[in-house]
FIBA-101053 format. One record per residue (C-alpha): x, y, z; residue in three letters. Coordinates in steps of 0.5 Angstrom, whole numbers, plus 500, padded with zeros to 3 digits. Example, Ala and Ser with C-alpha at 12.3 -4.5 7.8 and 13.67 -1.06 7.14 Angstrom:
REM FIBA-101053
525491516ALA;527498514SER;
END
This chain:
REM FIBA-101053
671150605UNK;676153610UNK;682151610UNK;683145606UNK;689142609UNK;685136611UNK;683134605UNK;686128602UNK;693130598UNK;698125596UNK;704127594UNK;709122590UNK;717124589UNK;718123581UNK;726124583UNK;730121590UNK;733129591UNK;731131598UNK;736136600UNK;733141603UNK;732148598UNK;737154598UNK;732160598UNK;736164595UNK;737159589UNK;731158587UNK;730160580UNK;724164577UNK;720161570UNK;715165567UNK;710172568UNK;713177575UNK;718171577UNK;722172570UNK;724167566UNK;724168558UNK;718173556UNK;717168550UNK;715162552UNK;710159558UNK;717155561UNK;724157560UNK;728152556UNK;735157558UNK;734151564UNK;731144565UNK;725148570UNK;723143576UNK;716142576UNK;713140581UNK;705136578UNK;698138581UNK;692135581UNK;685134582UNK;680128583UNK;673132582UNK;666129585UNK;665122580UNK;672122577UNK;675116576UNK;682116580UNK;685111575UNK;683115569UNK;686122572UNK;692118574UNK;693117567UNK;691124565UNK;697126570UNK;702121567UNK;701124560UNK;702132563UNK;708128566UNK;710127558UNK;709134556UNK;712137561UNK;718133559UNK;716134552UNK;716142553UNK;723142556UNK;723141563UNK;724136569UNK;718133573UNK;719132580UNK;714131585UNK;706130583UNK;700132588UNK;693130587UNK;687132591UNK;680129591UNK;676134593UNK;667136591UNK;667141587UNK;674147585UNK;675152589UNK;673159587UNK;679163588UNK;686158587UNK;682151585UNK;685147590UNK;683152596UNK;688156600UNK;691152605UNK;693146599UNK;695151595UNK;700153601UNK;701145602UNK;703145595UNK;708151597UNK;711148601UNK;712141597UNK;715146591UNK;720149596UNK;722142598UNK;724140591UNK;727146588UNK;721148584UNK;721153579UNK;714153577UNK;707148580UNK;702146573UNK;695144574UNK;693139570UNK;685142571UNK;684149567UNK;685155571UNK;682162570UNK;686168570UNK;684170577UNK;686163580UNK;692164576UNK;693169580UNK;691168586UNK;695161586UNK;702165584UNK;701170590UNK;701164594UNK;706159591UNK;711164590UNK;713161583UNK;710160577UNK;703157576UNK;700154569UNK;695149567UNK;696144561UNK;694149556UNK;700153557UNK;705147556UNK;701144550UNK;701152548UNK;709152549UNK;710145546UNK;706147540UNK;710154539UNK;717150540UNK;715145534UNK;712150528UNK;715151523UNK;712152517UNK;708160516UNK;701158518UNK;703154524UNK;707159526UNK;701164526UNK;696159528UNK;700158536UNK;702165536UNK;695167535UNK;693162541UNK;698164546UNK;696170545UNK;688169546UNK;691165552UNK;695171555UNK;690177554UNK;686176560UNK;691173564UNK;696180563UNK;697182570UNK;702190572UNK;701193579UNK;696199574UNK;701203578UNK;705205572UNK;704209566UNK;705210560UNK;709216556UNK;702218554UNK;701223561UNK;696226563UNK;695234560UNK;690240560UNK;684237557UNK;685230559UNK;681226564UNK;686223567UNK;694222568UNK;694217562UNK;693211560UNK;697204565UNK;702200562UNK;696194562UNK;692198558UNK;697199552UNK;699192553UNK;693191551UNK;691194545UNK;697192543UNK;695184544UNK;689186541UNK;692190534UNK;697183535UNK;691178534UNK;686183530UNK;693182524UNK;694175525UNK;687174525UNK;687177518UNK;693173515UNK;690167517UNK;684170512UNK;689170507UNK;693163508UNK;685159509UNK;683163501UNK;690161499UNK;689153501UNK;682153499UNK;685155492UNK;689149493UNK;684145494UNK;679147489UNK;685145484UNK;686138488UNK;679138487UNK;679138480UNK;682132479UNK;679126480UNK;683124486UNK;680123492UNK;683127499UNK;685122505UNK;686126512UNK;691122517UNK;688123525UNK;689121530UNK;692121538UNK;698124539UNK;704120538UNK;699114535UNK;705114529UNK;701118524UNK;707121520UNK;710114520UNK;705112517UNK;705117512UNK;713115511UNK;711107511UNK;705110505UNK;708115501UNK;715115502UNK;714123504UNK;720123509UNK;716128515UNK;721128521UNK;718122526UNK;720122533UNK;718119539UNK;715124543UNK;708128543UNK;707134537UNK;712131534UNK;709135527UNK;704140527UNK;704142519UNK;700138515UNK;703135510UNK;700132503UNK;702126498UNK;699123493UNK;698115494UNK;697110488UNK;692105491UNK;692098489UNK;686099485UNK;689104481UNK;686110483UNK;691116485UNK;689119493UNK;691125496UNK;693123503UNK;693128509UNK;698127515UNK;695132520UNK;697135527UNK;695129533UNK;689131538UNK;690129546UNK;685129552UNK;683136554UNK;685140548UNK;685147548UNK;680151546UNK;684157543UNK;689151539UNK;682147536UNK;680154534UNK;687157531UNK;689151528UNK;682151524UNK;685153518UNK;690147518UNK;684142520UNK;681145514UNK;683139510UNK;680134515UNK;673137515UNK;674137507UNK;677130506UNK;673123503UNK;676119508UNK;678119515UNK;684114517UNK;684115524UNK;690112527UNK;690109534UNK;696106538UNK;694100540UNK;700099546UNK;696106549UNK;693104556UNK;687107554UNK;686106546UNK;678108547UNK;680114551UNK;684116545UNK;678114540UNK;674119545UNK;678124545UNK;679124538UNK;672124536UNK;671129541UNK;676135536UNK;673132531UNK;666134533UNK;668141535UNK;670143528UNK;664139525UNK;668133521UNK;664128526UNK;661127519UNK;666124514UNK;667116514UNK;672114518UNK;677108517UNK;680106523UNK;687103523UNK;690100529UNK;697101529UNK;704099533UNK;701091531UNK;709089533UNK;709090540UNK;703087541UNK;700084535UNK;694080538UNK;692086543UNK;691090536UNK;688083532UNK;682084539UNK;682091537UNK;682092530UNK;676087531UNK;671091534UNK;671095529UNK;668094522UNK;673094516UNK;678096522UNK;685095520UNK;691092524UNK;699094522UNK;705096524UNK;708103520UNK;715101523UNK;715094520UNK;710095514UNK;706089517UNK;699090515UNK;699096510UNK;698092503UNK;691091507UNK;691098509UNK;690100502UNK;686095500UNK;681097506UNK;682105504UNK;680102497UNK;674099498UNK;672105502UNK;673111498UNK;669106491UNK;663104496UNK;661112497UNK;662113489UNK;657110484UNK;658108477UNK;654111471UNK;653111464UNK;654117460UNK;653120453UNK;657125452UNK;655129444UNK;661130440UNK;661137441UNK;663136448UNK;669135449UNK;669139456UNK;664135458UNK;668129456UNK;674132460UNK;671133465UNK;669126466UNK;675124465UNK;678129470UNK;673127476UNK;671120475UNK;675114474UNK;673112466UNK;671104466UNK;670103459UNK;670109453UNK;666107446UNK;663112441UNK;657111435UNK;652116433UNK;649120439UNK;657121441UNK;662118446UNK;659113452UNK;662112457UNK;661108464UNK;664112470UNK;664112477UNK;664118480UNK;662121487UNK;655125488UNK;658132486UNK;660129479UNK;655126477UNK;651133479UNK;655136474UNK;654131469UNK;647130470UNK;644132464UNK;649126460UNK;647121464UNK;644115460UNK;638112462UNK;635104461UNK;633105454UNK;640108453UNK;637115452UNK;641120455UNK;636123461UNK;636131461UNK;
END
């Protein structure tokens, strides 16, 4: 497209510093720029960093705007300070930079301007636009993906969270491995050889891929041992319950306001990243496995959507759904949408959902309007407590409503069959006579499967 100079750029200050630049402070963030090898952004300091943005074709400014506000939150959220935000409209992305080369020099000398360390594209680029734009920048340049991957690395704790964001920057990073291929290893060339031996790349490399192909392996390992979790969970007759939602919607709050789980709760995006079960009591009397799990956003990266499986896990697994939406967000539909569309990635599209409207407090008649859109929707406040009891209520009828309740006639020399009822269902009532123990039961499909060759007919018979 030429020089790109021309095209609409509007560039809005975050901060009213505009003392011009010492060249000579300018302070490197990540890659060949320096900074710290284990993380996207440097916390040794609070970066400066200066947002980029593109309006593509049909887009809605106001939505990319918005998509700009939340990368300004997890720039802030990762550790580092945003001072100047540039947005492009422009038909297509350019092949090379995304923005073209005579932006991503207006984009240049902006950073400069403000001192910036390091120039983050709320767009995805490719690791040669990457490159390319770095060669020009001067500095360094990431995408959103790199920031949620680094907010994610800050934030796990437990094992499998740990291996499962370290295998996702991982994934990031190999394709993105950059060295002047000018510089060898201690394997030199000899008699016999094809050549002066392998680049410094090279066995980055392999040793990127040995890295990955071992954090592959343990995450085998931790999915069979959750799955043998859940297999015992299953046994019982409790039923599972998977908390999702955006980020920051108040899942773990929730959680807390339910179970009294004590999970850290904080004002801030990926607050928590490791799921965590508790068993819930419900007003009917039946015992639930409740599931918080890590929160979703817009544009969620791919490598984190298929590294963190073995945590999504239980979503996939679960018999209901409680899909928590803050009701204050600017866009809460916007939110719904980017949730279903995880969901759908790792097929748990399919699993019924309950949704719950929370934050009522600070606006209840905005949540009310919400909660009414939606069949058997519920609004609360996790904070006051305002609206859980019907919560429970709602997730009572729900989980009942995919169950149904059977007779059975179960001989006495069953007595595992008797334990099993009494194990996967909830017994309503419980006699005997001379064909053995009936029972009526309400079970879900799986059980009355089991069961099957116990289940009594309309003349009471058993049917086998």
């Amino acid at each position: 497209m030429g020089d790109d100079r021309d095209d609409d750029l509007i560039e809005e200050p975050l901060e009213a510093d505009e003392a011009a630049p010492d060249e000579e402070s300018h302070r490197g963030a990540f890659g060949e720029f320096g900074g710290e090898s284990r993380g996207l952004i440097d916390r040794a300091f609070r970066e400066r960093i200066v947002l980029a943005g593109v309006v593509l074709g049909r887009d809605d400014p106001e939505q990319v705007d918005a998509s700009m506000d939340e990368l300004a939150r997890l720039v802030d959220t990762a550790g580092a300070d945003p001072v100047a935000r540039v947005l492009q409209r422009r038909d297509a992305p350019d092949i090379a930079t995304y923005v073209g080369s005579g932006k991503a020099a207006e984009i240049r000398d902006i950073s400069e301007h403000h001192d910036a360390d390091t120039v983050v594209f709320d767009n995805e680029l490719t690791p040669a636009q990457q490159g390319n734009l770095e060669a020009i920048l001067k500095r360094s340049a990431l995408d959103r993906t790199a920031v949620i991957l680094d907010i994610f690395a800050q934030n796990a704790s437990s094992l499998a969270g740990r291996t499962q964001v370290e295998l996702a920057q991982l994934r990031y990073r190999l394709p993105r491995l950059r060295r002047s291929g000018r510089t060898f290893s201690q394997q030199a060339g000899g008699i016999g050889t094809r050549g002066p031996g392998e680049t410094q790349l090279e066995v980055d490399r392999r040793r990127l891929m040995r890295r990955i192909r071992k954090l592959e392996q343990d995450l085998v390992r931790i999915r069979q041992n959750r799955a043998t979790q859940s297999k015992r969970r299953r046994r019982t007759s409790n039923r599972s319950v998977a908390i999702v939602g955006y980020t920051n919607a108040g899942k773990s709050t929730l959680l807390n306001r339910m179970t009294d789980a004590g999970v850290l709760v904080e004002d801030r995006l990926f607050a928590t990243l490791d799921a965590t079960t508790r068993r819930l009591d419900l007003p009917g009397g039946e015992a639930v496995y409740l599931t918080d799990t890590v929160g979703f956003v817009r544009k969620l990266p791919h490598q984190l959507v298929e590294a963190f499986r073995t945590t999504l896990d239980v979503v996939i697994d679960a018999d209901l759904l409680v899909h928590v939406v803050d009701s204050s967000a600017v866009d809460p539909f916007g939110d719904i949408d980017a949730v279903r569309t995880v969901l759908r990635e790792i097929d748990a599209d399919g699993v019924p959902e309950l949704y719950v409207f929370n934050k009522a407090d600070t606006n209840p008649v905005t949540a009310a309007r919400l909660a009414a859109r939606e069949d058997d929707a519920v609004a609360v406040s996790a904070v006051t407590g305002e609206g859980i009891d019907e919560l429970l209520s709602a997730i009572g009828r729900r989980l009942r409503a995919s169950t149904s309740v059977v007779s059975l006639v179960v001989p006495f020399d069953r007595g595992d069959a008797l334990a099993m009822a009494h194990r996967e269902g909830e017994v309503l009532d419980e006699s005997s006579d001379e064909d053995g123990w009936r029972l009526r039961v309400r079970l879900d499909e799986g059980s009355v499967g089991r069961l099957a060759e116990f289940v009594a007919g309309d003349s009471g018979e058993t049917v086998r």
